[in-house]
C-alpha positions in Angstrom: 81.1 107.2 119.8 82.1 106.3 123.3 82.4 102.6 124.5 78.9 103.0 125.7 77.5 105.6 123.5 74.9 103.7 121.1 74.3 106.0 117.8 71.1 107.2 118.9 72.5 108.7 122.4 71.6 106.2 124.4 73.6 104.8 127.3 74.4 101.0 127.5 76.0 98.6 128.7 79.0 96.7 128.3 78.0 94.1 125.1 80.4 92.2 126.4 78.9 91.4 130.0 77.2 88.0 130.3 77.8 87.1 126.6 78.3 83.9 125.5 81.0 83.6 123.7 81.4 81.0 120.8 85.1 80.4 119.2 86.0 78.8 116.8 90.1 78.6 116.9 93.1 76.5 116.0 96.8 77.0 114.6 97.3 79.1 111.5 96.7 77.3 108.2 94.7 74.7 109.7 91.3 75.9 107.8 89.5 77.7 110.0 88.4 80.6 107.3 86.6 77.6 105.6 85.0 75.7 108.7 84.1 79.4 109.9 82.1 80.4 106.8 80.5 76.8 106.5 79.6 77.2 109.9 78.2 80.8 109.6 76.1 80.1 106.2 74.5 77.2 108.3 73.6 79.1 110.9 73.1 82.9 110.4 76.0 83.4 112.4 78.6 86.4 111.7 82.7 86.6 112.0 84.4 88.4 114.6 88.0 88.5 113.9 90.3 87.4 116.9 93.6 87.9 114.7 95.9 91.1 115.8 97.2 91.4 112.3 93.8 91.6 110.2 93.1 94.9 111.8 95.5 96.4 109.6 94.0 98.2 106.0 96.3 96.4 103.2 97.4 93.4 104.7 95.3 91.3 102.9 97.5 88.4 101.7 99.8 88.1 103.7 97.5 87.9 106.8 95.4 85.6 104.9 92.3 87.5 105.2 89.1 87.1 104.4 88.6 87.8 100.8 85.7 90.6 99.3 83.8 87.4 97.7 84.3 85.6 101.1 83.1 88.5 103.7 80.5 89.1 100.6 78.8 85.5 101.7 79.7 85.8 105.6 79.6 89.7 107.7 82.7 89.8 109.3 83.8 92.6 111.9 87.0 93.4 113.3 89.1 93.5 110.2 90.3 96.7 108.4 90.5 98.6 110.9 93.5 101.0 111.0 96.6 101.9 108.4 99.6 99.6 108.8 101.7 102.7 110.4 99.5 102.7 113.2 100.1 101.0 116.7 97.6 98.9 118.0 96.7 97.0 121.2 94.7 94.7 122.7 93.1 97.8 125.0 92.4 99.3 121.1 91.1 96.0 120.3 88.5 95.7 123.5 87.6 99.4 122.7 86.7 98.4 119.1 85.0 95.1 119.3 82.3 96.8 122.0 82.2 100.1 119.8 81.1 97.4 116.8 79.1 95.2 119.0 76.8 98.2 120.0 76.4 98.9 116.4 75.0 95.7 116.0 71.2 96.0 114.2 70.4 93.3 116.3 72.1 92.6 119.7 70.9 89.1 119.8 73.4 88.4 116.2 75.0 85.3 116.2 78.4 85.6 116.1 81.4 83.6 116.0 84.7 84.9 117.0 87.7 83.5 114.5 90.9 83.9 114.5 94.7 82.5 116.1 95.2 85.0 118.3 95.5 83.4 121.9 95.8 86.4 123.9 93.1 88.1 122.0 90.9 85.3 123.4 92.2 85.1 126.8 91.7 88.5 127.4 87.6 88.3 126.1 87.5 85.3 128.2 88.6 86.5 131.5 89.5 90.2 131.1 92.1 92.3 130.6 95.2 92.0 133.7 95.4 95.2 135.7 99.3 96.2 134.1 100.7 99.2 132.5 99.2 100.4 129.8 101.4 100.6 126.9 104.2 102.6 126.8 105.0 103.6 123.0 108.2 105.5 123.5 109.4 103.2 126.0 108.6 100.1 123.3 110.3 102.4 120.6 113.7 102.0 122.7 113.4 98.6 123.6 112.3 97.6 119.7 115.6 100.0 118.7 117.5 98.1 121.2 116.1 94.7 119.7 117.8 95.5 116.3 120.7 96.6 117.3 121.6 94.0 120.0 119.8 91.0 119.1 117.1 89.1 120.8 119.3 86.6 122.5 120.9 89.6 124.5 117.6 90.6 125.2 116.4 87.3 126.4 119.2 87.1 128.7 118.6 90.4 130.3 114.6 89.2 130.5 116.0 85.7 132.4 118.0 88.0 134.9 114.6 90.4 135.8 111.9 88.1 135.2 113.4 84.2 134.7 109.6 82.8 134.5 108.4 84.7 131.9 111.9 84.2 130.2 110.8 80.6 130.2 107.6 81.2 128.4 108.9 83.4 126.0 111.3 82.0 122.7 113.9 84.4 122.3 112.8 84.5 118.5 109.1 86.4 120.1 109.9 89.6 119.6 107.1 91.0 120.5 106.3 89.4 123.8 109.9 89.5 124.9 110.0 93.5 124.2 106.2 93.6 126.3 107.6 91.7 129.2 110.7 94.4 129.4 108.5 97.1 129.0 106.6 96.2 131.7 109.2 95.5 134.1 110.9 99.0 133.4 107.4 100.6 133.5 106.2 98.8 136.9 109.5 97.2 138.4 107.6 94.0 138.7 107.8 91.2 136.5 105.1 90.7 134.0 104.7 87.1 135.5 103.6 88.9 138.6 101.3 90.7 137.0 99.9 87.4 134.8 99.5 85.5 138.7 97.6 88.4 139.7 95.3 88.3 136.5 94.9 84.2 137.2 97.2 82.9 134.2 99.0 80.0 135.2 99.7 76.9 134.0 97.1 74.3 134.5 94.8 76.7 136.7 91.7 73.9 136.9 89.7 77.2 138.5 90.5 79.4 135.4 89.5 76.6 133.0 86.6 75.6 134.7 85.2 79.3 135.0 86.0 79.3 131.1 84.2 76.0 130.3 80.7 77.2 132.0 80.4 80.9 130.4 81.4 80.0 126.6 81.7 77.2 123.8 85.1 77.0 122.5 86.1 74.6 119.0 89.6 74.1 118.2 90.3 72.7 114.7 93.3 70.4 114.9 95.4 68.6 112.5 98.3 66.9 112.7 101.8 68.4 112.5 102.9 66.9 109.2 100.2 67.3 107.6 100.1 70.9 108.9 103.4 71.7 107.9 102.8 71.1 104.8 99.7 73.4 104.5 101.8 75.8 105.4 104.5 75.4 103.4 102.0 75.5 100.5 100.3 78.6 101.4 103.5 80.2 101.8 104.0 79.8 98.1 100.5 80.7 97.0 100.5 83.9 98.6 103.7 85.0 96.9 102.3 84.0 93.8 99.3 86.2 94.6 100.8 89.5 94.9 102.5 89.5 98.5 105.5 90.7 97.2 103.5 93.5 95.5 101.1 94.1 98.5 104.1 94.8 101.0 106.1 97.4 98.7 102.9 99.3 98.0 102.4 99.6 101.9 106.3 100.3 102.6 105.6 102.9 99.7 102.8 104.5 100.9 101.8 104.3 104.5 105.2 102.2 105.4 104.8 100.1 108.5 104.2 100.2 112.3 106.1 98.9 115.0 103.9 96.4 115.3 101.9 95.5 111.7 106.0 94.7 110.3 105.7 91.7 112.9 103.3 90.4 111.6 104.3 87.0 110.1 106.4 87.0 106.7 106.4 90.4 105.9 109.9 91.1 107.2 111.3 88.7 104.7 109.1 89.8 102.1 110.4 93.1 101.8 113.9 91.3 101.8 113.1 89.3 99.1 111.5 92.5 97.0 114.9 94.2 97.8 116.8 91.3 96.4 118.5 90.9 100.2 117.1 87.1 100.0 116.2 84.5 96.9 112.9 83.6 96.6 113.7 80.2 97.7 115.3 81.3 100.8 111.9 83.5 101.4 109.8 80.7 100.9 112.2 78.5 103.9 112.6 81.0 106.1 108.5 81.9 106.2 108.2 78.7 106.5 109.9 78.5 109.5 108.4 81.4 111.3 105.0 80.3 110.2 105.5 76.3 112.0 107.0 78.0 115.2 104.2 80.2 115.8 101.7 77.1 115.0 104.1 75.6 118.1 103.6 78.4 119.9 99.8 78.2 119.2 99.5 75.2 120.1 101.3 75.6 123.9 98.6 78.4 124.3 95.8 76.1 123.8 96.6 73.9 126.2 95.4 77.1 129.1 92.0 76.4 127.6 88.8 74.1 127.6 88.5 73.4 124.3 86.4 71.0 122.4 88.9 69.8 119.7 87.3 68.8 116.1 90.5 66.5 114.4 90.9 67.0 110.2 93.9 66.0 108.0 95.7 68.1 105.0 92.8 67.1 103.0 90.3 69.8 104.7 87.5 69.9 106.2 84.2 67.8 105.4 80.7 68.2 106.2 80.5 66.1 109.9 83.5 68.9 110.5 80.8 71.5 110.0 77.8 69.6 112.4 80.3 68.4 115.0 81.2 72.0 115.1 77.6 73.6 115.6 76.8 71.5 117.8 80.0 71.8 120.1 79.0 75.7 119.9 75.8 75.0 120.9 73.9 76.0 117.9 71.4 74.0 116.4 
């Protein structure tokens, strides 16, 4: 089935166009599965996933998906998608969502798209930047380069052909800083060219204000501390639950992808399995990773209009939920 292709044969078009979009999104481990589902029963509403990593078949845990009982109560979409040794992209992920929008029994479905994923969000917001399409062999060298060299070598060959997205990018991001490289070695323009073009700059008032008419986007907040510890905890629960177990049996079976083994914590996981790392050294350096992406997160948010609904490490609580629907615009 084509992009436009509906079951039956007939033609549409794009689900997408003149859709108004209703997010619900916020730093990882802040709660969002739980406001989401509140939110959803409340409202007839289904999940669209906005997180790169819960595309992936068997990365359950440690991409704290939805569990059966959970997506039993709630339809969710956008999850499941492909094996772990597959690549995947945000083009793949545009393709997808309008394959499963079409599918939709009813077109007018509520739905509410979840998930941490800035980009993901930026691009249904405002489209996808007129760059070079991925380049898997070229990413292959630059990811072998990555491990053999290190990041910070990287990095400084990034801040010599493209110092403003240098900036942007932490030397730790793997996977933006080996995008931005591609792109330059693809194009021989700077991927920060390319973002100007596509209208991503900081504090563009136009871009935000274009954003703020067309859709209704929550943010669920909580402060750092208290976040941090969230994490740290979850961190711990998920290894109790069989993280360790889930990661061997994909490394054993369909092994990993370029990009599912950068998916947050897995990495170390597999250390820890293969006794590389304790389990208390797997628990700090997760940890870690995990609050510097919630950083990172966070800096993202700040490109968007967001209506911000502010809980603590205790969760959220019914006027979360109301505040919520009516900041979507649901009654």
């Amino acid at each position: 089935m084509t992009i436009e292709e509906t079951p039956g044969g007939r033609m549409d078009r794009d689900p997408l166009e003149g859709r108004k979009l209703r997010c619900l999104v916020g730093p990882t481990a802040a709660g969002k599965t739980a406001l989401a589902l509140a939110i959803c029963e409340r409202t007839g509403a289904h999940v669209v996933s906005l997180d790169s990593m819960q595309v992936y078949r068997g990365m359950d845990i440690g991409t704290a998906k939805a569990s059966e009982e959970e997506r039993a109560r709630v339809r969710h979409y956008m999850i499941d998608l492909i094996d772990p040794d597959q690549a995947y992209d945000v083009h793949q992920f545009l393709t997808d969502l309008r394959v499963q929008l079409l599918g939709l029994e009813d077109p007018d479905q509520k739905l509410l798209f979840v998930g941490g994923t800035a980009f993901y969000l930026k691009v249904l917001l405002s489209g996808l930047f007129d760059g070079p399409p991925t380049d898997h062999e070229l990413r292959k060298q630059l990811n072998d380069r990555l491990r053999e060299d290190g990041n910070e070598r990287l990095h400084a060959e990034l801040s010599r052909l493209d110092p403003i997205s240098a900036a942007r990018i932490h030397p730790n991001d793997s996977k933006r800083l080996v995008r931005a490289l591609e792109v330059h070695a693809q194009s021989g323009k700077p991927l920060s060219e390319w973002q100007k073009q596509w209208g991503w700059s900081e504090g563009e008032q136009q871009e935000k204000e274009k954003v703020e008419i067309k859709h209704h986007l929550v943010g669920l907040s909580i402060p750092p501390e208290d976040l941090s510890e969230r994490i740290g905890e979850r961190v711990k629960q998920m290894i109790d639950a069989g993280w360790i177990e889930e990661a061997c049996g994909i490394r054993d079976g369909v092994g990993f992808g370029a990009t599912s083994i950068q998916a947050l914590g897995y990495a170390q996981i597999l250390d820890l399995a293969e006794e590389r790392i304790t389990r208390a050294q797997c628990e700090e350096l997760v940890t870690i990773k995990t609050r510097q992406f919630a950083r990172r997160q966070r800096t993202w948010y700040r490109k968007f209009d967001i209506e911000w609904l502010y809980t603590t490490g205790r969760g959220i609580s019914e006027h979360h939920v109301t505040d919520a629907i009516r900041a979507l615009g649901w009654k």
